[in-house]
MIDRENGU-476535 format. One record per residue: z, y, x of N, C-alpha, C in turn; residue in three letters; residue number from 1. Coordinates in Angstrom, 2 decimals. Each point is the difference from the previous one (the first is absolute). Last residue first. Layout:
BEGIN
<r><n_Z>Z</n_Z><n_Y>Y</n_Y><n_X>X</n_X><ca_Z>Z</ca_Z><ca_Y>Y</ca_Y><ca_X>X</ca_X><c_Z>Z</c_Z><c_Y>Y</c_Y><c_X>X</c_X><resn>ala</resn><resi>NUM</resi></r>
...
! end
This chain:
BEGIN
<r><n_Z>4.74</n_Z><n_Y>20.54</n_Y><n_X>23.89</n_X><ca_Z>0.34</ca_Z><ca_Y>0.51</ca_Y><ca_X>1.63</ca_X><c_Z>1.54</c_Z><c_Y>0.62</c_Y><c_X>0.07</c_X><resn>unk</resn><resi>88</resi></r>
<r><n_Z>-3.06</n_Z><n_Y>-2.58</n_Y><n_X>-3.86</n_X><ca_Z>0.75</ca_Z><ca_Y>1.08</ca_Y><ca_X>0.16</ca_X><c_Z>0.82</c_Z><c_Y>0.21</c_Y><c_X>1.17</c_X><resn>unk</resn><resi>87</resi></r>
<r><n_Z>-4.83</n_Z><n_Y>-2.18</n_Y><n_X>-3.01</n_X><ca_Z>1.63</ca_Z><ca_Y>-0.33</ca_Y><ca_X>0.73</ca_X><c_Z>0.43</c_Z><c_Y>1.00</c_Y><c_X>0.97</c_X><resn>unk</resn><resi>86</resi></r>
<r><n_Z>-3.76</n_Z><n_Y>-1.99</n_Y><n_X>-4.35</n_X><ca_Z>0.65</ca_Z><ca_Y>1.15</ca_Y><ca_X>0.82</ca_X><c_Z>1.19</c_Z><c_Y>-0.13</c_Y><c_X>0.59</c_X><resn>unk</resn><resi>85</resi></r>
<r><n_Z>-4.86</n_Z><n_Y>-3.12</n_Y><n_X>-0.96</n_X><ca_Z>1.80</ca_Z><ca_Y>0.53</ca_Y><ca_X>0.40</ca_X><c_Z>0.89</c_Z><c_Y>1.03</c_Y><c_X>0.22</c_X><resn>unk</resn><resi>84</resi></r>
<r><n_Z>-5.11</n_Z><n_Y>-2.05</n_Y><n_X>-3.04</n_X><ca_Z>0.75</ca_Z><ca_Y>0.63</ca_Y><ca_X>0.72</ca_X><c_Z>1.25</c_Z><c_Y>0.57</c_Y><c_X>0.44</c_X><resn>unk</resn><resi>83</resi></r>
<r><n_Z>-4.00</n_Z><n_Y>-3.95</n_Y><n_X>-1.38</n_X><ca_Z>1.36</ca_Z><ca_Y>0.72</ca_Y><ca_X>-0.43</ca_X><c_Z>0.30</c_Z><c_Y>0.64</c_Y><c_X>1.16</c_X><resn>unk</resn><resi>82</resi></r>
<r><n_Z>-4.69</n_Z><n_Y>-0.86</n_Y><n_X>-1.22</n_X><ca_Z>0.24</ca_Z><ca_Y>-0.06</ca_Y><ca_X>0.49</ca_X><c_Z>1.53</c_Z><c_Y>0.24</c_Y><c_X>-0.67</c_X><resn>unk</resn><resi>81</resi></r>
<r><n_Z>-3.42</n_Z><n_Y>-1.70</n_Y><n_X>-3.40</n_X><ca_Z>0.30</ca_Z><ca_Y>1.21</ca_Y><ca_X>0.74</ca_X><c_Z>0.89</c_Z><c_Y>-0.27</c_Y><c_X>1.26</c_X><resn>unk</resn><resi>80</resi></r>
<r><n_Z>-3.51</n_Z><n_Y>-3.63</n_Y><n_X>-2.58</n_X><ca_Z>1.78</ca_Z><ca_Y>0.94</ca_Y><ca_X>0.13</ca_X><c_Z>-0.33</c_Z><c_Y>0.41</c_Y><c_X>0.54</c_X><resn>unk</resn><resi>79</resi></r>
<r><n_Z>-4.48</n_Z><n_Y>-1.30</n_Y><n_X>-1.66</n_X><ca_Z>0.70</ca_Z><ca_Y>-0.48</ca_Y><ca_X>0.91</ca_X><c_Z>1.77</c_Z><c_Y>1.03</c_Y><c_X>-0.06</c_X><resn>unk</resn><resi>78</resi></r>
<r><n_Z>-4.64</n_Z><n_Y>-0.93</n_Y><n_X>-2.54</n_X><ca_Z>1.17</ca_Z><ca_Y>-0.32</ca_Y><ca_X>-0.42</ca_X><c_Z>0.89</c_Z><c_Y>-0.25</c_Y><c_X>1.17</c_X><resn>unk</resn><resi>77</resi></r>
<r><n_Z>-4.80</n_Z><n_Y>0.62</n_Y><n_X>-0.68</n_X><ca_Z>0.61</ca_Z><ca_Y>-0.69</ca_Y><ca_X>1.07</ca_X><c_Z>1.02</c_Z><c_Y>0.28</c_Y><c_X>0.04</c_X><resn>unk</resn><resi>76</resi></r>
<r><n_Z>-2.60</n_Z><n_Y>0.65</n_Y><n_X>-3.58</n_X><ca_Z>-0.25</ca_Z><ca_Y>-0.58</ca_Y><ca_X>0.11</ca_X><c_Z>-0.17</c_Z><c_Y>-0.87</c_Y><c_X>1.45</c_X><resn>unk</resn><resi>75</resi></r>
<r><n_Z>1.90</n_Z><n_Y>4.14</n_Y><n_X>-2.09</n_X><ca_Z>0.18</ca_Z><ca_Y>-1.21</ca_Y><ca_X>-0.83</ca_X><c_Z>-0.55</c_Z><c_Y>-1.14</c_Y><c_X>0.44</c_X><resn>unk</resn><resi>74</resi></r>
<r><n_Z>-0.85</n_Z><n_Y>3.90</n_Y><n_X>2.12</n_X><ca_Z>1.49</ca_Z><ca_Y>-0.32</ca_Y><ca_X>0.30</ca_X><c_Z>0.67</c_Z><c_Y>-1.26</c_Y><c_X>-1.25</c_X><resn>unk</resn><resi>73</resi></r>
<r><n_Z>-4.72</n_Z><n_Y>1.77</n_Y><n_X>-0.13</n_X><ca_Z>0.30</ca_Z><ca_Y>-0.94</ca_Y><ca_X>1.40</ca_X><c_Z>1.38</c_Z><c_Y>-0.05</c_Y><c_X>0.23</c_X><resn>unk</resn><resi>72</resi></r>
<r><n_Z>-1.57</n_Z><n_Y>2.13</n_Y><n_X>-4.20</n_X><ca_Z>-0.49</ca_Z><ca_Y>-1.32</ca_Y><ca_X>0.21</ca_X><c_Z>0.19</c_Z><c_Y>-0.75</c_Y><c_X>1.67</c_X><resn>unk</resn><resi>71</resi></r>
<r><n_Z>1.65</n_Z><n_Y>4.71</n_Y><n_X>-0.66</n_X><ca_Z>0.13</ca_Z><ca_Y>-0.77</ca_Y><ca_X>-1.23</ca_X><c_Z>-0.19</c_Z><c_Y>-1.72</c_Y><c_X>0.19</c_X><resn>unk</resn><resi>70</resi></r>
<r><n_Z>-2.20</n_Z><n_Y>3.37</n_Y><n_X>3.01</n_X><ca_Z>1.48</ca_Z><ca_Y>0.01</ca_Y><ca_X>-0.12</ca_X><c_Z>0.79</c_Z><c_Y>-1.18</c_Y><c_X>-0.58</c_X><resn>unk</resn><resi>69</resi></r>
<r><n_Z>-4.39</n_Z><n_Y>1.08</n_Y><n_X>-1.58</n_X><ca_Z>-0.08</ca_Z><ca_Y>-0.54</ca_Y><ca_X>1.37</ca_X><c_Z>1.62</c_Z><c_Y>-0.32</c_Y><c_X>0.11</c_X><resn>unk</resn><resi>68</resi></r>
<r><n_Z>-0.30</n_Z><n_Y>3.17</n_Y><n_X>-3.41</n_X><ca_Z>-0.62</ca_Z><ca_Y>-1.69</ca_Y><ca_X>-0.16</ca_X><c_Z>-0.17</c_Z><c_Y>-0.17</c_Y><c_X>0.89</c_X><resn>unk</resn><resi>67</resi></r>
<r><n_Z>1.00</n_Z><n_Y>4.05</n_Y><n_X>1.32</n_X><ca_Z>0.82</ca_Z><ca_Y>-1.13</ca_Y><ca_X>-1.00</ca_X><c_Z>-0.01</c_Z><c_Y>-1.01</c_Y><c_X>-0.59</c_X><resn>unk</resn><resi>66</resi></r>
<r><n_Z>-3.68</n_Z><n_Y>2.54</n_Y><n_X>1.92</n_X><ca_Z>0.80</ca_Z><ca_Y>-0.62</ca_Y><ca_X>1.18</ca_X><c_Z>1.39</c_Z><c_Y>-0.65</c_Y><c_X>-0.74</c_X><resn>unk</resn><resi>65</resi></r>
<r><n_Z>-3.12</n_Z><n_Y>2.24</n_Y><n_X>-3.02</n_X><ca_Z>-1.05</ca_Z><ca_Y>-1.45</ca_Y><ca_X>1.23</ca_X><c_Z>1.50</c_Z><c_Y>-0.71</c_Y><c_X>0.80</c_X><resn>unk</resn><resi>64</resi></r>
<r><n_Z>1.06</n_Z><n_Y>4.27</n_Y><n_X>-2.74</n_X><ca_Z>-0.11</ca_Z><ca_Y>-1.76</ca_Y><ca_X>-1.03</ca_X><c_Z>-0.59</c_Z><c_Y>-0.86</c_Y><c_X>1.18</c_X><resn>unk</resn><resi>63</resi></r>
<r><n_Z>-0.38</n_Z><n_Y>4.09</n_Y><n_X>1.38</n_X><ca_Z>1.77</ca_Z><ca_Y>-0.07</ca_Y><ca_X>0.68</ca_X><c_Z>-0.32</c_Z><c_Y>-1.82</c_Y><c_X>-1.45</c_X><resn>unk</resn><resi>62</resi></r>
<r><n_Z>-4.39</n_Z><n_Y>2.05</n_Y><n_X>1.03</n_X><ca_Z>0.99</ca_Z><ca_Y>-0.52</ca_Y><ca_X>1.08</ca_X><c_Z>0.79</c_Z><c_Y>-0.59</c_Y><c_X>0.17</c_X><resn>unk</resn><resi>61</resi></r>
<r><n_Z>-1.93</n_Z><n_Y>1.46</n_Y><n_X>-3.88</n_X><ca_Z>-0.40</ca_Z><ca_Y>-1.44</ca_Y><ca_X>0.41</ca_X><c_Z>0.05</c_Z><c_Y>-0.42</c_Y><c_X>1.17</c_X><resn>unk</resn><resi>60</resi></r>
<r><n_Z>0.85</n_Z><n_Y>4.08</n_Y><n_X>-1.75</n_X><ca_Z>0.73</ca_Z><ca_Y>-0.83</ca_Y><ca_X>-0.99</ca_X><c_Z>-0.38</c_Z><c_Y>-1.41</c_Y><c_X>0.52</c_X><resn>unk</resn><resi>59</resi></r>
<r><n_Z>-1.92</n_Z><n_Y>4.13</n_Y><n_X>2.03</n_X><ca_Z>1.91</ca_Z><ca_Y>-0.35</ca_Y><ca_X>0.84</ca_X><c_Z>0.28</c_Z><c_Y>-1.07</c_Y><c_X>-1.29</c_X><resn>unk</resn><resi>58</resi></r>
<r><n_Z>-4.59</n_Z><n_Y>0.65</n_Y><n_X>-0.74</n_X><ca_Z>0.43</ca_Z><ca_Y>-0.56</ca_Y><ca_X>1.52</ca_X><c_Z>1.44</c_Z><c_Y>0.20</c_Y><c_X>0.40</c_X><resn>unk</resn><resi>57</resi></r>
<r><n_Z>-1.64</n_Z><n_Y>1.91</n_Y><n_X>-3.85</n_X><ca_Z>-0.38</ca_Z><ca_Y>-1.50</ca_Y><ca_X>-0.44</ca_X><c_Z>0.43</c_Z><c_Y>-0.62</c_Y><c_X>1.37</c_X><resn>unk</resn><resi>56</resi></r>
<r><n_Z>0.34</n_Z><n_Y>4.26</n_Y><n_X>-0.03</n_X><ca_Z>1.32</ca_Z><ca_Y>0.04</ca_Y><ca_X>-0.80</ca_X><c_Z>-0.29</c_Z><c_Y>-1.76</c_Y><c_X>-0.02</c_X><resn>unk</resn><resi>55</resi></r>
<r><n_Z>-3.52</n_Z><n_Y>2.89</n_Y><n_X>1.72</n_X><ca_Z>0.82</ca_Z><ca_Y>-0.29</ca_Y><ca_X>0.76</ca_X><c_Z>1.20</c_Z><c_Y>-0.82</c_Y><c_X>-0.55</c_X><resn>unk</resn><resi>54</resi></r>
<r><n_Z>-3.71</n_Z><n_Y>0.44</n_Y><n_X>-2.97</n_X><ca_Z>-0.26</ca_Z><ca_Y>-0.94</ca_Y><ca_X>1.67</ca_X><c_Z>1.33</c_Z><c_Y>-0.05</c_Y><c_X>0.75</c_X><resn>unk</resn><resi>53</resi></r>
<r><n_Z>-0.13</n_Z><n_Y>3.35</n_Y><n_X>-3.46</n_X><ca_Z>0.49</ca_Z><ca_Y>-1.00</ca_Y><ca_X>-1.04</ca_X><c_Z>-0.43</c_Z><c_Y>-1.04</c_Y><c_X>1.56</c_X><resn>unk</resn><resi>52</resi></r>
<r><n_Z>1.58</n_Z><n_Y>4.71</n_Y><n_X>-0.32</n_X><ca_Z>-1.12</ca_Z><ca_Y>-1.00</ca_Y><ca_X>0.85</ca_X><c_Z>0.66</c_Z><c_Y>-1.36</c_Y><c_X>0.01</c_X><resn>unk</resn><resi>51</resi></r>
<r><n_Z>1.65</n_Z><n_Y>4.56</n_Y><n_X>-2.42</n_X><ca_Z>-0.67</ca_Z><ca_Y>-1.08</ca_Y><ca_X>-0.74</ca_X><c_Z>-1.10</c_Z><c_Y>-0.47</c_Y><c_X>1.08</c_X><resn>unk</resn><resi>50</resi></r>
<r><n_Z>4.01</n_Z><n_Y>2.74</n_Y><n_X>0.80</n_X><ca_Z>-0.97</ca_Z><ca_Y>0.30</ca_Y><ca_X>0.26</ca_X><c_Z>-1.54</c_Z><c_Y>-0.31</c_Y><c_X>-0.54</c_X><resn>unk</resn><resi>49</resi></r>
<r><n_Z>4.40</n_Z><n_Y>-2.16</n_Y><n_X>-0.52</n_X><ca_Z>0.43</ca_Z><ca_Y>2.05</ca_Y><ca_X>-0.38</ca_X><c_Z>-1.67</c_Z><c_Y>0.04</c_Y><c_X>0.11</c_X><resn>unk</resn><resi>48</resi></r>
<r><n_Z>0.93</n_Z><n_Y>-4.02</n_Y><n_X>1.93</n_X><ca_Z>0.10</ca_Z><ca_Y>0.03</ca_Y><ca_X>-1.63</ca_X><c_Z>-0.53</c_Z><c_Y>1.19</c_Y><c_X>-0.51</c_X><resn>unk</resn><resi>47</resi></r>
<r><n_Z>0.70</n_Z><n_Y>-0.52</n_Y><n_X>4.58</n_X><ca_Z>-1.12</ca_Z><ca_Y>-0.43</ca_Y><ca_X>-0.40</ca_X><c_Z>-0.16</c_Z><c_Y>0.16</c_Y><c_X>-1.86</c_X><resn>unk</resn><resi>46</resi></r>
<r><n_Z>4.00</n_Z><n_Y>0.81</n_Y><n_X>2.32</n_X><ca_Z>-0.76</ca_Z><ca_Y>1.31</ca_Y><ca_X>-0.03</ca_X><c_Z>-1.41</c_Z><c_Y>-0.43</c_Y><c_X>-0.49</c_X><resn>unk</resn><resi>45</resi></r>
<r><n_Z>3.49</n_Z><n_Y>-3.21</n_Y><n_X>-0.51</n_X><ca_Z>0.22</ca_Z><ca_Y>0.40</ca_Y><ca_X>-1.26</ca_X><c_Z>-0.96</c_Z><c_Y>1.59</c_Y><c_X>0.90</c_X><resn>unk</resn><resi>44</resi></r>
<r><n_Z>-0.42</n_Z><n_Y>-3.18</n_Y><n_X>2.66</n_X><ca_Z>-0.42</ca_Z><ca_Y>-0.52</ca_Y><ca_X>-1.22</ca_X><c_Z>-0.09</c_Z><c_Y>0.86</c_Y><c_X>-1.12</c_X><resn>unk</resn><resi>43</resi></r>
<r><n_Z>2.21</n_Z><n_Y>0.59</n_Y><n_X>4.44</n_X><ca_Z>-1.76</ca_Z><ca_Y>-0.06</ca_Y><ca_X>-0.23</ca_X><c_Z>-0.44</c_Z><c_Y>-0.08</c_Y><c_X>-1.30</c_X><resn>unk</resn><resi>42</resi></r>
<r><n_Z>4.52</n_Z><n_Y>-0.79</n_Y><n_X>0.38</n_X><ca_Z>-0.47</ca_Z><ca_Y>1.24</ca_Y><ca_X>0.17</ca_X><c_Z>-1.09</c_Z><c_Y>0.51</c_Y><c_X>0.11</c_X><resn>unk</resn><resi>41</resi></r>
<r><n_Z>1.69</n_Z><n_Y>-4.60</n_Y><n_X>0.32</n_X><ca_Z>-0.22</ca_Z><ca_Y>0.79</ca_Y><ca_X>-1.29</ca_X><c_Z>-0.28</c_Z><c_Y>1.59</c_Y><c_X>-0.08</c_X><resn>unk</resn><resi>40</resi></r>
<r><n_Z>-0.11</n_Z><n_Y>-2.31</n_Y><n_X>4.11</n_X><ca_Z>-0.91</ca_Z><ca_Y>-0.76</ca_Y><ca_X>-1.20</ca_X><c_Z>0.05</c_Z><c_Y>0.69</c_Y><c_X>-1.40</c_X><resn>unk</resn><resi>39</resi></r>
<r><n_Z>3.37</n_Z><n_Y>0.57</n_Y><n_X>3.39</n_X><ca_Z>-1.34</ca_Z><ca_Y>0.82</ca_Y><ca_X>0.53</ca_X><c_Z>-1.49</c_Z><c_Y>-0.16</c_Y><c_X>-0.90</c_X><resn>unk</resn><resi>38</resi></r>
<r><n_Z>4.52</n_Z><n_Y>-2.28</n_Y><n_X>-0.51</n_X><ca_Z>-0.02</ca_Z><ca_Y>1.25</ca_Y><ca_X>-0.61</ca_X><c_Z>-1.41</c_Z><c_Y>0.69</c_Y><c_X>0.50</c_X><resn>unk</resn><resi>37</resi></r>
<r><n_Z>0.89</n_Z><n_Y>-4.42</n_Y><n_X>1.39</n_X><ca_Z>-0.52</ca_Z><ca_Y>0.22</ca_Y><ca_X>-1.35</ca_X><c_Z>-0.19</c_Z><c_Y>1.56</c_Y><c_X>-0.60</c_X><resn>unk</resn><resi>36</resi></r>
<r><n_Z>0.43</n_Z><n_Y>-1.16</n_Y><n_X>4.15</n_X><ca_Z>-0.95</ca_Z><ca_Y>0.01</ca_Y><ca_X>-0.14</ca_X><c_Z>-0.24</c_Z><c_Y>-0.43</c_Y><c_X>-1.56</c_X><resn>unk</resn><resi>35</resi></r>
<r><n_Z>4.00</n_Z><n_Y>0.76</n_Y><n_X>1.63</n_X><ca_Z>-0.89</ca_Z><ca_Y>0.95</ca_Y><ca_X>0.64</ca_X><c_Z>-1.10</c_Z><c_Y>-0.37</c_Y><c_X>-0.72</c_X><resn>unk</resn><resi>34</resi></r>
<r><n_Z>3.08</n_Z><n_Y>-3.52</n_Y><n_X>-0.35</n_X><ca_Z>0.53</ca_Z><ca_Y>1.02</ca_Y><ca_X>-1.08</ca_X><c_Z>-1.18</c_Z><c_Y>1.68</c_Y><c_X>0.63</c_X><resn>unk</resn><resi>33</resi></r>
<r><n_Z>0.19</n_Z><n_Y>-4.51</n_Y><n_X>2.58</n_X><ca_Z>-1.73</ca_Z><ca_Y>-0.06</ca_Y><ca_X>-1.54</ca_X><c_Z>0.88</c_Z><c_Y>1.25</c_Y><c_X>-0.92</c_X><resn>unk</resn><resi>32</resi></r>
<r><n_Z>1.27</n_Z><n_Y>0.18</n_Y><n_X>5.50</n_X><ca_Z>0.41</ca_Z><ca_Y>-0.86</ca_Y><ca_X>-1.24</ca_X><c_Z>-1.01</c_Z><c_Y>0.58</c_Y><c_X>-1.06</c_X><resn>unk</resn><resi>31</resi></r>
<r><n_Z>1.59</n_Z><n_Y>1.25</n_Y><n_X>4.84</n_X><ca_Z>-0.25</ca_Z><ca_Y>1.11</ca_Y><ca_X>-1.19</ca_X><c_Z>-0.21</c_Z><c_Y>-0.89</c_Y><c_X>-1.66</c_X><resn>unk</resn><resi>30</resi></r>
<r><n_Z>0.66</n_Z><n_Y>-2.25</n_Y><n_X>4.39</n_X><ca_Z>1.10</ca_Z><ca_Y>0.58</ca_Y><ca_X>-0.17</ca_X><c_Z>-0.05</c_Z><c_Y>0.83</c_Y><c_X>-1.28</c_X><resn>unk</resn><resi>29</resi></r>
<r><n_Z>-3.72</n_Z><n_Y>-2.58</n_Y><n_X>1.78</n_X><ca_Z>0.93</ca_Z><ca_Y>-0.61</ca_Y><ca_X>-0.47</ca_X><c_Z>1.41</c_Z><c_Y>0.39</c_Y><c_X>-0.45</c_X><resn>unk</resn><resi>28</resi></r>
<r><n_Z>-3.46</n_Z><n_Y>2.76</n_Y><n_X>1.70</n_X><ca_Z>-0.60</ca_Z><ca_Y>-0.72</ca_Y><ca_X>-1.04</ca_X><c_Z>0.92</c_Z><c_Y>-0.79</c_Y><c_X>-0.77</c_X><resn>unk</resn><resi>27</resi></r>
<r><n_Z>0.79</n_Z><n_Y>1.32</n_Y><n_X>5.04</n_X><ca_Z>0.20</ca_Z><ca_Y>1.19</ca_Y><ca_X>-1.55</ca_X><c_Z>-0.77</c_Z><c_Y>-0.25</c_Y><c_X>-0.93</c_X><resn>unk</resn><resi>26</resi></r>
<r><n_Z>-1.07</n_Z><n_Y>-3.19</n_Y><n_X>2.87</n_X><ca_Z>1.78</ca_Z><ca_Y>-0.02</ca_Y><ca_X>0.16</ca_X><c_Z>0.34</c_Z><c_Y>1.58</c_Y><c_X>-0.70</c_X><resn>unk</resn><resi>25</resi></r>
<r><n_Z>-4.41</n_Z><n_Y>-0.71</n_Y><n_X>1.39</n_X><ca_Z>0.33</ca_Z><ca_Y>-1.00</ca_Y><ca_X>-1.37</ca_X><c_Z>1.59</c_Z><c_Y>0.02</c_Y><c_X>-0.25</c_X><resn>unk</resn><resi>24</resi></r>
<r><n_Z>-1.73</n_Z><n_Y>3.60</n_Y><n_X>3.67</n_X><ca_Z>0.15</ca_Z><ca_Y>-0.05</ca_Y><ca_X>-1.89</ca_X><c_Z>0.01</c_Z><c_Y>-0.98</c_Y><c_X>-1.19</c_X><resn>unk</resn><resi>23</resi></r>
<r><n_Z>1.15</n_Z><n_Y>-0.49</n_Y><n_X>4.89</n_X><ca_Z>0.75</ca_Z><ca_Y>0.97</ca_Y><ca_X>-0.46</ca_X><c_Z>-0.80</c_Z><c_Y>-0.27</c_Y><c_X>-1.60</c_X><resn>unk</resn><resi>22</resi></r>
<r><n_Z>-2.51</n_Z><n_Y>-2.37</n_Y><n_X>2.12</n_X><ca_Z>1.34</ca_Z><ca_Y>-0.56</ca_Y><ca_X>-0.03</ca_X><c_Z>1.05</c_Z><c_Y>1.08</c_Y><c_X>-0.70</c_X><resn>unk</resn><resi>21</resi></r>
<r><n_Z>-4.24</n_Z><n_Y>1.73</n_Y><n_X>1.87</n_X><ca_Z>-0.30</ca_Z><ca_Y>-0.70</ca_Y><ca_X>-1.01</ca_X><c_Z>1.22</c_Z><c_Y>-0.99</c_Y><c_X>-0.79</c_X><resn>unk</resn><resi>20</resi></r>
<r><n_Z>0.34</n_Z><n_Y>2.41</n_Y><n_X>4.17</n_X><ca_Z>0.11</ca_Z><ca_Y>1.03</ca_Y><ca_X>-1.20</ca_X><c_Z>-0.34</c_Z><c_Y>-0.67</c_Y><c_X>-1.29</c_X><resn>unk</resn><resi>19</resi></r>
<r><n_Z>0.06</n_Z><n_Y>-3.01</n_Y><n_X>4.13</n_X><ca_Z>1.27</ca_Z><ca_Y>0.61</ca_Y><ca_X>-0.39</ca_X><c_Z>-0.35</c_Z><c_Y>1.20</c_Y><c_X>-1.18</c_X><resn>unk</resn><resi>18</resi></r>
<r><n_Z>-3.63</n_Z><n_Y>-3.58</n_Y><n_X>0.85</n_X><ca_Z>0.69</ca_Z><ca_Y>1.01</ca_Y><ca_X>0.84</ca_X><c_Z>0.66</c_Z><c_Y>0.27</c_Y><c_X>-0.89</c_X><resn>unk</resn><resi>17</resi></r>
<r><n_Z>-0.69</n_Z><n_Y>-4.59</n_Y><n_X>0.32</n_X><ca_Z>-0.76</ca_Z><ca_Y>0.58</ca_Y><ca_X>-0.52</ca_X><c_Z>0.51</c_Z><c_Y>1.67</c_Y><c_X>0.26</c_X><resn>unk</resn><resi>16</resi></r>
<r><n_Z>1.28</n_Z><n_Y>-4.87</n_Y><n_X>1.81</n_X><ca_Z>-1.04</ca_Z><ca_Y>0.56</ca_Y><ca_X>0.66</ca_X><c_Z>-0.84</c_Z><c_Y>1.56</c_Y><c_X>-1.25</c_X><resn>unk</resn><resi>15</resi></r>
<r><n_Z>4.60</n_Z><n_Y>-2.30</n_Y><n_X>-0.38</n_X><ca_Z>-0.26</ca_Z><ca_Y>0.52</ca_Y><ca_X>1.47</ca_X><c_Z>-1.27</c_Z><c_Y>0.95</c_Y><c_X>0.04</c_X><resn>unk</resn><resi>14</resi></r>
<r><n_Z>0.79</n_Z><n_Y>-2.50</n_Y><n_X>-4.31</n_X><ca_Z>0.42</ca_Z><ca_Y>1.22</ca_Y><ca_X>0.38</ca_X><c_Z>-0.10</c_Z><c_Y>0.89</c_Y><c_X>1.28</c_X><resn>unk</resn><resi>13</resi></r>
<r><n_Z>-1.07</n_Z><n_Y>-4.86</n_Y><n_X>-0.97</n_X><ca_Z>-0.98</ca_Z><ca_Y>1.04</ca_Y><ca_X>-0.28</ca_X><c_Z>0.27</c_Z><c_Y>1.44</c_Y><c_X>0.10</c_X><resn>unk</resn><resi>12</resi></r>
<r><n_Z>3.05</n_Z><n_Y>-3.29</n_Y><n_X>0.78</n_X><ca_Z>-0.90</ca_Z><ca_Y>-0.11</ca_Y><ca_X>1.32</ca_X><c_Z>-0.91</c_Z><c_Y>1.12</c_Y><c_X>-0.52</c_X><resn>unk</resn><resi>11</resi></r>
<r><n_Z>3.17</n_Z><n_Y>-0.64</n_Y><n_X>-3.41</n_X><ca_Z>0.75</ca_Z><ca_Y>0.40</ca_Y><ca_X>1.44</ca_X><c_Z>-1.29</c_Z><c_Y>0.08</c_Y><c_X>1.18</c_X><resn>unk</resn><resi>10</resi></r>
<r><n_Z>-0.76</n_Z><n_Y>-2.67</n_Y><n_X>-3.86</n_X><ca_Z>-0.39</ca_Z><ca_Y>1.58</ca_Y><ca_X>-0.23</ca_X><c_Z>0.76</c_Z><c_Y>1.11</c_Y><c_X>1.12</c_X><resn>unk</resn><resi>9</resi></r>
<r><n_Z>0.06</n_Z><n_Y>-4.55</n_Y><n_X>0.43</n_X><ca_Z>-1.22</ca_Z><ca_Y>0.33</ca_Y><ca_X>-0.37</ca_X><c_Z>-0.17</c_Z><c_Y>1.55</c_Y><c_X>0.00</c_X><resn>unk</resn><resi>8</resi></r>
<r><n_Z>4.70</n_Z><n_Y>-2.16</n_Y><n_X>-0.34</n_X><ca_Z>-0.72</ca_Z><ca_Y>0.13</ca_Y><ca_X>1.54</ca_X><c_Z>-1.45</c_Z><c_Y>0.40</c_Y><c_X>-0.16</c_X><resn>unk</resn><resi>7</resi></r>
<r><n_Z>1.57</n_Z><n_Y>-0.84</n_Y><n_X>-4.19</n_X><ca_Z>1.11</ca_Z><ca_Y>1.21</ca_Y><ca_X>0.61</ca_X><c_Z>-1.18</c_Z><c_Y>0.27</c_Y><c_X>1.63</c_X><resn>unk</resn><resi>6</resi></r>
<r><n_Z>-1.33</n_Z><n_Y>-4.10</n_Y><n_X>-2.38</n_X><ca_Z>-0.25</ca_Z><ca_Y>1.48</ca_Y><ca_X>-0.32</ca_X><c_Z>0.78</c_Z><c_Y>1.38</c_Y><c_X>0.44</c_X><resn>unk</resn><resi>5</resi></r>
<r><n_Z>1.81</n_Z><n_Y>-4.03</n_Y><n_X>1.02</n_X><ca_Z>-1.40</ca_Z><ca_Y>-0.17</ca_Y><ca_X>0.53</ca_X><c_Z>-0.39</c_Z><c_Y>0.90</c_Y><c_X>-0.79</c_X><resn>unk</resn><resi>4</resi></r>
<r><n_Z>3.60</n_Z><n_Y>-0.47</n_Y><n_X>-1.84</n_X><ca_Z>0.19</ca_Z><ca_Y>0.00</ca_Y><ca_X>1.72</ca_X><c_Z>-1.28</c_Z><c_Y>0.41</c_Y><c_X>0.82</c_X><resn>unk</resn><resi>3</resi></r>
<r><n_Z>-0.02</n_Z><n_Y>-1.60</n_Y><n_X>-4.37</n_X><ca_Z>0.90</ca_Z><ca_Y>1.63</ca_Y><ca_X>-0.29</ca_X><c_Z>-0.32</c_Z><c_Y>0.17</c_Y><c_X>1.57</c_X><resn>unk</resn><resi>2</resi></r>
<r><n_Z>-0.38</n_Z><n_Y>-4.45</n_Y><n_X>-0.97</n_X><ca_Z>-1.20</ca_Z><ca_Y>0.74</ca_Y><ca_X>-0.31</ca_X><c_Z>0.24</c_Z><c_Y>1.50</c_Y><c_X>0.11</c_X><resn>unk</resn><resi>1</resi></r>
! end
């Protein structure tokens, strides 16, 4: 099943343009530690500022997508890849 999705998304990749690729592939590199800090920072200026709307939307972003997160890696429980390090 791994296989056949791998190749799936391999075919879809081809056809979608290259700049768009570049940036999911810096999405994946920059990691949920960015976009948390970017979150809180909003937050704590939204705070300062008292826009109490904006401050209600980064709290029910960065909580929305952690619960998401949360509940689907529990609930396809799958291992982590192991990785080899080997020495040339």
């Amino acid at each position: 099943m791994d296989i056949a999705t791998a190749k799936m998304l391999h075919a879809d990749a081809m056809n979608i343009p290259p700049a768009l690729v570049e940036y999911v592939i810096f999405g994946f590199f920059v990691g949920k530690e960015i976009i948390i800090m970017i979150g809180t920072i909003l937050a704590i200026y939204f705070l300062h500022k008292h826009f109490w709307r904006e401050f209600a939307m980064i709290l029910i972003g960065l909580g929305g997508g952690g619960l998401i997160w949360y509940f689907l890696s529990r609930y396809f429980d799958r291992p982590r890849p192991v990785t080899q390090l080997t020495s040339s």
